[in-house]
C-alpha positions as CSV (number, residue, x, y, z in Angstrom):
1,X,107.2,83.7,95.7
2,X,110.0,81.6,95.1
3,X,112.9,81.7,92.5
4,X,112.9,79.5,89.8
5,X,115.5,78.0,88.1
6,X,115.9,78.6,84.4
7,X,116.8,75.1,83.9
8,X,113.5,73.9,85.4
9,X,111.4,76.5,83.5
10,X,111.0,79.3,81.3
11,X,109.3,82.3,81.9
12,X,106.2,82.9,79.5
13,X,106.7,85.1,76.5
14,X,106.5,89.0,76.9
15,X,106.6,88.3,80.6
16,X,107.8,91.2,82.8
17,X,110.1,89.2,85.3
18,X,112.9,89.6,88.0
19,X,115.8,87.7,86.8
20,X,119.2,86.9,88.6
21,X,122.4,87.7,86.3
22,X,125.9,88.3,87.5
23,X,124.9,87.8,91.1
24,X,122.3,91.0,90.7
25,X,118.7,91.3,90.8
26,X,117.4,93.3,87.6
27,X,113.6,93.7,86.0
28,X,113.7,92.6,82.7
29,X,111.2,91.8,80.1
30,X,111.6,88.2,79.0
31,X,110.6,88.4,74.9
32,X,110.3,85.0,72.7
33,X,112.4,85.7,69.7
34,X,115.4,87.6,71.3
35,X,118.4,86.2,72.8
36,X,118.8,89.0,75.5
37,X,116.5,90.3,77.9
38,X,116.3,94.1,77.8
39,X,116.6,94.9,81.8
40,X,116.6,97.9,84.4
41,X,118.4,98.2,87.5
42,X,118.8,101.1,89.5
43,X,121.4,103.4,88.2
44,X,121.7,100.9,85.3
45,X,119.0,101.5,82.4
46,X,118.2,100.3,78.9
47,X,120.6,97.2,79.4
48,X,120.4,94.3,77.6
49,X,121.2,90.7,79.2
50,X,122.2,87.8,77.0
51,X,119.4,85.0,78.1
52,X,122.2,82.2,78.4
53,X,123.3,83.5,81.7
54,X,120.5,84.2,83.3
55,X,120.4,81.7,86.0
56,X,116.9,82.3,87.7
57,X,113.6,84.1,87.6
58,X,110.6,85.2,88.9
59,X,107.1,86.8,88.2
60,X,107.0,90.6,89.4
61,X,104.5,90.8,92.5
62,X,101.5,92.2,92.0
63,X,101.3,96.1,93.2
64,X,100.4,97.2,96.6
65,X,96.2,97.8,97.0
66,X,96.2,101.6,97.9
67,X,93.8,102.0,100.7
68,X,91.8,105.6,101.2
């Protein structure tokens, strides 16, 4: 996976991404109507991000395949 840059393209609507903000990485849920992105970080929860200065993105990875 590669990070994209907002200015190319948008992350679908309700889509659970990584996003790059202040030189962090956070998880952050990308919603259509909102102009923040309500984000967790370690040690950092509930926080909200205003969209304008997100510079990048990325779709979370899919979870690991559990083997027994």
């Amino acid at each position: 996976m590669t990070w994209i840059s907002v200015k190319d393209k948008l992350p679908e609507n309700v889509e659970d991404v990584l996003i790059v903000y202040d030189k962090s990485v956070y998880v952050g849920v990308w919603w259509p109507d909102s102009a923040v992105i309500f984000a967790n970080q370690p040690g950092m929860y509930d926080d909200t991000i205003p969209k304008n200065e997100v510079t990048h993105w990325m779709p979370l990875p899919p979870p690991p395949t559990v083997t027994k």
